[in-house]
C-alpha positions in Angstrom: 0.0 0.0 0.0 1.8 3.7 -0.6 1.0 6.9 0.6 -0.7 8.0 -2.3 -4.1 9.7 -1.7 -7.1 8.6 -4.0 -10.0 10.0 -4.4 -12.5 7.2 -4.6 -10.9 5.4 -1.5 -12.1 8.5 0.8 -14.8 10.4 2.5 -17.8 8.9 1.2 -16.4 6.3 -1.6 -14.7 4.5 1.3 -16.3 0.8 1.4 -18.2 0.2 5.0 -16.9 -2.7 7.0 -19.4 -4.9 7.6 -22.7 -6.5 6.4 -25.7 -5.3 8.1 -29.4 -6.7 8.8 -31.7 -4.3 10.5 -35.5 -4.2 10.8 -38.5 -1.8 11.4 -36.3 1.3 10.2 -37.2 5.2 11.3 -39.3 7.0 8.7 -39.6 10.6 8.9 -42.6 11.6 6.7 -45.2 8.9 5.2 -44.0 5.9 3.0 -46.4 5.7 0.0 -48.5 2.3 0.7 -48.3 1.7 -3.0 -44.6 1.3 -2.9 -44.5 -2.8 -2.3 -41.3 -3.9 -3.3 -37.7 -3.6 -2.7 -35.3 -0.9 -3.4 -31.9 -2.2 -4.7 -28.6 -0.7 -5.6 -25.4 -2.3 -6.5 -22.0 -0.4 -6.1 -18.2 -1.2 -5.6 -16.6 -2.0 -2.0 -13.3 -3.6 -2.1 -12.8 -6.4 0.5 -9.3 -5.9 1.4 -7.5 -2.5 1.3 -6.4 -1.8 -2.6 -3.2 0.2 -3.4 -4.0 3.6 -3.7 -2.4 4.1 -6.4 -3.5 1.7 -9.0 -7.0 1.1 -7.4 -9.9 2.0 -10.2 -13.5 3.1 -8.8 -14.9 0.4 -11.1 -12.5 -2.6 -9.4 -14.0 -2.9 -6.0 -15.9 -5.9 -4.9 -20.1 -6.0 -5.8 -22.0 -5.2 -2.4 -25.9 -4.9 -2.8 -27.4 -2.3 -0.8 -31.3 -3.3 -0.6 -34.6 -1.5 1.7 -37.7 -3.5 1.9 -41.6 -1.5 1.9 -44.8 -2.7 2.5 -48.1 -1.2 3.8 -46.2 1.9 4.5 -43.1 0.9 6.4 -39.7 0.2 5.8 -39.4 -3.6 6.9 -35.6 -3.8 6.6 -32.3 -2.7 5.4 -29.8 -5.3 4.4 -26.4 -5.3 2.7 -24.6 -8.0 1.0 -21.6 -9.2 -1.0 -22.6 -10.4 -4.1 -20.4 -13.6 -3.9 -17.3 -14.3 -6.3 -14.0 -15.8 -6.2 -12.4 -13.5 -4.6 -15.1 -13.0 -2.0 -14.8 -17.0 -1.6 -11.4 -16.4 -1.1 -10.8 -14.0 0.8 -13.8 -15.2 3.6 -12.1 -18.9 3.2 -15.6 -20.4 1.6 -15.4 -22.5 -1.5 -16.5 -20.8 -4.7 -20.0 -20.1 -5.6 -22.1 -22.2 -8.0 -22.0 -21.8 -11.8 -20.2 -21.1 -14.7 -17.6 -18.4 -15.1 -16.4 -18.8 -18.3 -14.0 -16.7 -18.4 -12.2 -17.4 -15.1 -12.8 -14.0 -13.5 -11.9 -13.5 -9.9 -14.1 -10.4 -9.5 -18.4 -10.1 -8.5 -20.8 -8.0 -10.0 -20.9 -4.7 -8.6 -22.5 -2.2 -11.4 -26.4 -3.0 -11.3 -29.1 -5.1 -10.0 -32.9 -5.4 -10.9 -35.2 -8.3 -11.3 -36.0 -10.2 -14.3 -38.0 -13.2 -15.4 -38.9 -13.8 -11.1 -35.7 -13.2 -10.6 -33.1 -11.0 -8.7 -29.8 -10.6 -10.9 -26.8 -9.0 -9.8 -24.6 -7.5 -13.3 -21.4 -6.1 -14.2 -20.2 -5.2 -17.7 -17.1 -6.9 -19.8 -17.1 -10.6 -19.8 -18.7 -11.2 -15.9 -21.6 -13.7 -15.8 -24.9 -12.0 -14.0 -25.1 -13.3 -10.4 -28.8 -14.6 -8.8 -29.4 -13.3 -5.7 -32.1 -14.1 -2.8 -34.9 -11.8 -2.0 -33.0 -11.3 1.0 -29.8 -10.6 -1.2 -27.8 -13.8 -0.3 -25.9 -15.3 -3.4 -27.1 -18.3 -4.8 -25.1 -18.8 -7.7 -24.1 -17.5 -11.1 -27.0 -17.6 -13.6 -26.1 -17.7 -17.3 -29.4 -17.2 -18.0 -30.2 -20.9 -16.9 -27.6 -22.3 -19.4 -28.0 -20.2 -22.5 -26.0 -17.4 -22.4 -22.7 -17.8 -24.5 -20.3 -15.8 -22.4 -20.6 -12.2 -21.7 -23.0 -9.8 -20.2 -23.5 -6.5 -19.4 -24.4 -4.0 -16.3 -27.4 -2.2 -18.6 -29.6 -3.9 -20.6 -33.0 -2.8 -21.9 -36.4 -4.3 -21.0 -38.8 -3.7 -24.1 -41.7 -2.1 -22.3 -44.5 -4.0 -25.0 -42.5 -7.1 -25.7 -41.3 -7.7 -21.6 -37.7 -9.2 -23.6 -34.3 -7.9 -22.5 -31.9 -6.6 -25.0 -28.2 -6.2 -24.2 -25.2 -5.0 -25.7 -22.2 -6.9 -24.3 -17.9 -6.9 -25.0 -15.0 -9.2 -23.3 -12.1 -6.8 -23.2 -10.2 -9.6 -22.4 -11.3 -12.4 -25.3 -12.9 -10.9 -27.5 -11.3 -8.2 -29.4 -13.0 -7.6 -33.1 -16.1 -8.1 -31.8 -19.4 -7.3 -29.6 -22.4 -9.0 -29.5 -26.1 -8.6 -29.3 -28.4 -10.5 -26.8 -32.1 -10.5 -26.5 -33.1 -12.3 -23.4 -37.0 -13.9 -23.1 -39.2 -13.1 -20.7 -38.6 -17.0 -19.5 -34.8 -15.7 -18.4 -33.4 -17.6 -21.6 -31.3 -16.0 -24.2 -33.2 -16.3 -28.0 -31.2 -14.5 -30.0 -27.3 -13.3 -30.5 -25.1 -11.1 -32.9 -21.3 -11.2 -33.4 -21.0 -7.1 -34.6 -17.6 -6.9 -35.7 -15.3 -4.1 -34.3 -12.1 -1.9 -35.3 -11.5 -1.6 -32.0 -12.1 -2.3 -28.6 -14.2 0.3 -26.8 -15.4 0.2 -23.0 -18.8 -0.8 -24.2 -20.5 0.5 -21.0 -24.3 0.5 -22.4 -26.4 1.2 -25.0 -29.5 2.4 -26.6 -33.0 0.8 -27.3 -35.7 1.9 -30.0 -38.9 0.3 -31.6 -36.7 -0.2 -34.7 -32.8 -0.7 -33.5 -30.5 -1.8 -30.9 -27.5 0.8 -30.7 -24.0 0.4 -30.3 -21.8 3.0 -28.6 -18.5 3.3 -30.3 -16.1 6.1 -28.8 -12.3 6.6 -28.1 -11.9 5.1 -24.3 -10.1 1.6 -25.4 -8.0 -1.0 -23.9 -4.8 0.5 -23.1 -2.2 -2.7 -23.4 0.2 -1.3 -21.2 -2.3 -0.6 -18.6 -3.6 -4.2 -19.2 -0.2 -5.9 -18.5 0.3 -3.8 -15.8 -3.0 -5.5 -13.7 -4.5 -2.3 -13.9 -7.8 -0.9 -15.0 -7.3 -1.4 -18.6 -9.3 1.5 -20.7 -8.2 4.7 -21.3 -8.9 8.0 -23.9 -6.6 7.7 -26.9 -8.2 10.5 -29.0 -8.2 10.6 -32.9 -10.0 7.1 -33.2 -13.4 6.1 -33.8 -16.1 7.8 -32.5 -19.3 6.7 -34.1 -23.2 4.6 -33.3 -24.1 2.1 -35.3 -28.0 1.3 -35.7 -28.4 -2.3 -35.6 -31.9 -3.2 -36.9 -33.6 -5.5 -34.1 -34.1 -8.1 -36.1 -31.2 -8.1 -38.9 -27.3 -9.4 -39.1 -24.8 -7.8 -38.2 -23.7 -6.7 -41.8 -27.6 -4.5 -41.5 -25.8 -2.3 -39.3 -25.4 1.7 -40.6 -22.6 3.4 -38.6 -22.5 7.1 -38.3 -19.8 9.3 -37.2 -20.4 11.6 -34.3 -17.9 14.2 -32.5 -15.3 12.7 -30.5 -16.4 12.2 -27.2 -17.3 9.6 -24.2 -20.5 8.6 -22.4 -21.4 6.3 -20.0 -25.5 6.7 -19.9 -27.8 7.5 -22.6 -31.5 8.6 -20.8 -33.9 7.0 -23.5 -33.8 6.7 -27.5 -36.4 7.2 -30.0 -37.4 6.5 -33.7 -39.0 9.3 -35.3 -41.2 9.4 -38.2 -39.2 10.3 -40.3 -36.8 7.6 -39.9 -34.2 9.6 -37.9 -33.4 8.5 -34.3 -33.4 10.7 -31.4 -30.8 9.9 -28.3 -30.5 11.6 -25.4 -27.1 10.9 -23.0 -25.0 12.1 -20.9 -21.9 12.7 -22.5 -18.1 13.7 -21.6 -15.6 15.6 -23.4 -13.2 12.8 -22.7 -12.6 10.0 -20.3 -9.7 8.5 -18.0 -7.2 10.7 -20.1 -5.3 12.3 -17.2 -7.4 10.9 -13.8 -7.1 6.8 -14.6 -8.6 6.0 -11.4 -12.2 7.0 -12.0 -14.8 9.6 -13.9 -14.9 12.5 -12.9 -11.5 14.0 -12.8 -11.0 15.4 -15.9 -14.1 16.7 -16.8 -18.1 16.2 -15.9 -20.9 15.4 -18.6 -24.0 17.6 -19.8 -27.1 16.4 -21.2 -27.1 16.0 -24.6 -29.4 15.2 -27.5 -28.3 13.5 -30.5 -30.2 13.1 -34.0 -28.8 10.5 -36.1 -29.9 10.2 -39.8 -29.4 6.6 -41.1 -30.4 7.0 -44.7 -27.9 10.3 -44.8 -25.5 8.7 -42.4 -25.3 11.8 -40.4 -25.5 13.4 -36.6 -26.8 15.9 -35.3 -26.2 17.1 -31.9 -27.8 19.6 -29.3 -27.0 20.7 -25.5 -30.2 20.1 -23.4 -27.8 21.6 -20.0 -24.9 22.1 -19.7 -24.8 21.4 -16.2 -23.2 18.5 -14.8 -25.7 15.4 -14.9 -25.5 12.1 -14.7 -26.8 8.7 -13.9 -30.0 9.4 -15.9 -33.4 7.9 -15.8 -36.7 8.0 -17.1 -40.2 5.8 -17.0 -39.4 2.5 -17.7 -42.6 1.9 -19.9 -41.3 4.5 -22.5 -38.0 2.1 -22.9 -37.3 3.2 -26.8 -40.3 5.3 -27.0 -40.7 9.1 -27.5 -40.9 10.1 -23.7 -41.5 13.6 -21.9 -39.7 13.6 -18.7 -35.8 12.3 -17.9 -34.1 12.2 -14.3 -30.5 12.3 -13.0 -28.1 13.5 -10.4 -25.9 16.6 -10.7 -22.3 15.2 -9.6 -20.2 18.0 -8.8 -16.8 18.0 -6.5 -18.6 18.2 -2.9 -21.1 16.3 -1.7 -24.1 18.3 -2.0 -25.5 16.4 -5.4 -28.8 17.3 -6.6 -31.9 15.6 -8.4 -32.8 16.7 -11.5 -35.9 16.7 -13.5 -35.9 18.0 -17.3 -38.9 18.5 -19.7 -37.8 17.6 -22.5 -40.9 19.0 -24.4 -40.3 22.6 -22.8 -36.6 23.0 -22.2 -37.8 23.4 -18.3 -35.3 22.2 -15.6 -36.3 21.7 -12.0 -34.2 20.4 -9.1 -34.5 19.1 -5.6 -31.5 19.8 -3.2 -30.9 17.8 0.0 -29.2 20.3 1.8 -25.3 21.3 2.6 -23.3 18.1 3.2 -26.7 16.2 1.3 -26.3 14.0 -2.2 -28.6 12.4 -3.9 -27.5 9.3 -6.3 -29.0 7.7 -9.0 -33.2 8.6 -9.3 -35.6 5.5 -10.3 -39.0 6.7 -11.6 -41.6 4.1 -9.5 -45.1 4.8 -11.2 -48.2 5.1 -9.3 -51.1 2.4 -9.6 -52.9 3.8 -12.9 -50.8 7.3 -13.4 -52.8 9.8 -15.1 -49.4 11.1 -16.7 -45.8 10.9 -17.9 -44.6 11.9 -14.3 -47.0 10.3 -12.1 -45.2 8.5 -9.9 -42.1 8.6 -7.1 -38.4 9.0 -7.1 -36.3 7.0 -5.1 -33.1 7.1 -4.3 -30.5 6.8 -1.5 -28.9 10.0 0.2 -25.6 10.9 1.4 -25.0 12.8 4.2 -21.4 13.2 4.1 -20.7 15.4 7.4 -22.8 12.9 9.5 -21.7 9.6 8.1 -25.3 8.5 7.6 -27.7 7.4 4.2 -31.3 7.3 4.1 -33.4 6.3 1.1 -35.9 9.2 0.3 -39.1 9.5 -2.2 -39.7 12.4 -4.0 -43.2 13.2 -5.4 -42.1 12.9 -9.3 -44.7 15.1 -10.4 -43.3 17.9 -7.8 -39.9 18.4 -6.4 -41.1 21.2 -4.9 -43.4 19.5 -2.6 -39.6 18.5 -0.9 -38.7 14.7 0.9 -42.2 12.5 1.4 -40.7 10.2 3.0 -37.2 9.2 4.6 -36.2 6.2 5.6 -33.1 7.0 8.1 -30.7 3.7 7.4 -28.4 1.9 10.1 -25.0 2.7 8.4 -23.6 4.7 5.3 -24.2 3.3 1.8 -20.8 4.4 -0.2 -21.1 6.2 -2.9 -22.2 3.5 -5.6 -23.6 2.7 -9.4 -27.0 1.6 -10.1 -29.9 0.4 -9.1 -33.8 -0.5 -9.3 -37.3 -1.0 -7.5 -38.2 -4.2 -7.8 -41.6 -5.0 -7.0 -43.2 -8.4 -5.4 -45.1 -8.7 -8.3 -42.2 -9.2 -10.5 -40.0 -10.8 -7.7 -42.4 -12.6 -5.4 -41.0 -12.9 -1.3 -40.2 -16.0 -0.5 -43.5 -17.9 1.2 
C-alpha cells in the first residue's frame, strides 16, 4: 500500500466494514402504501485494502445495498456481497455455483434489478450475471439458466411491450473484433445473439433501445495494453479514433448495421432513444468531453458530462447534436414503460466535486429544468422513476433514491413526489449505516420478484 491519496478510497467512496441486517427502520414523513417492493442498488466495496495508487472506482468488490416497503413501512435494510472468487477467497468459503467462463476472480458490482422472477446481480465486460435471494444472499451465477454464450452487461433494456431484455455486451479480455447482441425472453433464456464486428475495442459500458434498433456505442476510451499488463484498469482515452453509433436493426445481421460518425467524445448513460417518423433517431445521454485521459482511477476528474441530445440520420449517415444543460448530470433515468419510446420527462443526479448532489428533472418538451436539493453536506445518487397504480401522466409517480449525508456519516433512502420536487422529501427512511457512494440500481416490486412464502 503507498502513501498515495485517491480519491475514490475516501470520505464517502470509502467501502463500509461490515454487512448489516436491520428491521422496522425510522421513517420521517409517510412511506407511499403503493410502494411494495424492494429498493436495490449495487455499487463497488473492495474487501481488502487496494493500493492507492493503482486502485480503479470500477475494481471494488459488488456489495448490494437493498430496503424493503410494505403497507407503509420500511421492513428492513440489508447489505450483501454479491459472492465471487475472490469473496470466496478471501472469507475462506469455496467458490459459488455456476459457470464463469472466463475465469474471472471479481463479482458483480454495477447493477441489480429483477427479471423473469428473478433477482440478478450485473457487471459489464465478460462477468456472468449473479442470482441473488430476495434477502440478497448469493445463490449462484445464472447464465441465464444455461444459455448465455459468455458475456453480459451492467445495462440492458427491457422492451416495455414485448417484456424481452436486449443487451449489448464486449470481453475486453477475449474478445477483441467483436461485440455482441443479446435478446433475453421473458422466461430468463437468451433467443437470439449477434457477433458485430469491431475496429477496436471500446469500454462498451451500455447502450440504446428503439422500436426499430439496438445501438452500439462506439467512442475513443479503449484498452490501453500497457495498462492491461500492468493489472491495472485497462481503458483509457486515446483521441483521434473512432467515434461513431451504429443502428443495428432489431431483427437483422450484423452486416444490416449503418454506422454514423459523431464528435469525438465519451459517455457512459444514454436517458432514453427514439425512432421518429421520419426515420431519424433521437438519443438523449449524458456525455463527456473525454474519459480516464489524465485521472485513470475514476470519472470524474478530468471533466463532468451535460445532457445531450443527439439526432442520427441513417439513410444520410449523419448526426446531429444539441446541448439540453450544460450542467453537470448524470446517472439518468426515465419511466421504464417509454423504454425506446418518444418520452416527456428524464431524471438524473448533478455530480459536482462536494457532496451536495442534486436531483434533477428535465422536460424535455419545454426545455424546463427543475431540481431538488438535499441540503449542505446532502447528495442524492442515481433517481428511479416508480409509477403510481394507474398514473394519469408521464410523471406520475415517485423517485427514489438513496442519500448521502457526508458530514454525519449516515444514508437514508428518500421519495420524491415525481410530479413535484417542490413538494420537498415524502418520506425518509433514516438507514443503520452509510451506503458508499455507488452505481445503479432498481425498484423491484413483489409482483415481479415474489418474497419467498
Amino acid at each position: 500500500m503507498t502513501d498515495t491519496v485517491n480519491h475514490y478510497l475516501q470520505g464517502n467512496y470509502a467501502p463500509v466494514a461490515d454487512e448489516v441486517t436491520a428491521f422496522d427502520l425510522p421513517v420521517i414523513g409517510e412511506l407511499p402504501a403503493d410502494l411494495e417492493g424492494r429498493y436495490l442498488r449495487n455499487g463497488p466495496n473492495p474487501i481488502r485494502q487496494p493500493d492507492a495508487a493503482t486502485h480503479h472506482w470500477f475494481m471494488g468488490d459488488g456489495m448490494v445495498h437493498g430496503v424493503r416497503l410494505r403497507g407503509g413501512k420500511a421492513e428492513w435494510y440489508r447489505n450483501r456481497y454479491v459472492g465471487s472468487k475472490s469473496h470466496s477467497a478471501a472469507f475462506g468459503l469455496p467458490d459459488i455455483p455456476g459457470p464463469n467462463w472466463n475465469n474471472s476472480p471479481h463479482g458483480p458490482n454495477t447493477n441489480v434489478g429483477g427479471f423473469a422472477g428473478t433477482t440478478w446481480a450485473m457487471v459489464e465486460a465478460g462477468g456472468c450475471p449473479v442470482e441473488l435471494t430476495y434477502e440478497l444472499e448469493t445463490v449462484c451465477r445464472n447464465d441465464f439458466f444455461g444459455t448465455l454464450p459468455a458475456s453480459f452487461t451492467a445495462h440492458p433494456k427491457i422492451d416495455p411491450d414485448s417484456g424481452e431484455m436486449h443487451a449489448m455486451v464486449y470481453a475486453w479480455g477475449h474478445w477483441f473484433d467483436h461485440v455482441q447482441y443479446v435478446v433475453v425472453g421473458t422466461d430468463g433464456r437468451v433467443r437470439r445473439t449477434v457477433d458485430i464486428p469491431m475496429q477496436q475495442m471500446s469500454m462498451l459500458h451500455d447502450m440504446s433501445l428503439t422500436e426499430r434498433y439496438a445501438v452500439v456505442f462506439d467512442l475513443p476510451c479503449n484498452v490501453d495494453i500497457d495498462l492491461a499488463m500492468a493489472g491495472r484498469f485497462p481503458f483509457r482515452w486515446q483521441p483521434g479514433g473512432l467515434s461513431r453509433v451504429g443502428l443495428l436493426p432489431r431483427d437483422a445481421e450484423a452486416d444490416a448495421i449503418v454506422w454514423i460518425d459523431v464528435p469525438e467524445c465519451y459517455s457512459f448513460h444514454p436517458m432514453n432513444a427514439y425512432d421518429q417518423p421520419d426515420g431519424s433517431v433521437v438519443i438523449d445521454l449524458c456525455v463527456f468531453d473525454r474519459m480516464f485521459d489524465t485521472d485513470l482511477v475514476g470519472p470524474f476528474g478530468d471533466n463532468l458530462p451535460r445532457l445531450e441530445r443527439w439526432v442520427l440520420n441513417p439513410a444520410t449517415r449523419t448526426s446531429s447534436v444539441t446541448v439540453i444543460d450544460p450542467r453537470p448530470t448524470e446517472f439518468p433515468r426515465h419511466r421504464g414503460a417509454l423504454t425506446a419510446k418518444p418520452y416527456r420527462y428524464g431524471y438524473a443526479a448533478s455530480p459536482n466535486d462536494g457532496a451536495d448532489w442534486p436531483t434533477l428533472k428535465f422536460d424535455l418538451h419545454t426545455g424546463e429544468r427543475t431540481e431538488h436539493s438535499y441540503g449542505p453536506g446532502r447528495g442524492g445518487g442515481e433517481p428511479v422513476f416508480v409509477s403510481r397504480p394507474n398514473p394519469t401522466a408521464e410523471d406520475d409517480g415517485w423517485l427514489l433514491t438513496f442519500v448521502h449525508d457526508v458530514p454525519k456519516g449516515t444514508a437514508e433512502l428518500v421519495v420524491l413526489d415525481a410530479q413535484d420536487l417542490g413538494r420537498g422529501e415524502v418520506a425518509r427512511v433514516l438507514l443503520p449505516q452509510r451506503v458508499p457512494y455507488g452505481f445503479h440500481g432498481n425498484w423491484v416490486s413483489d409482483r415481479s420478484v415474489p418474497p419467498p412464502t
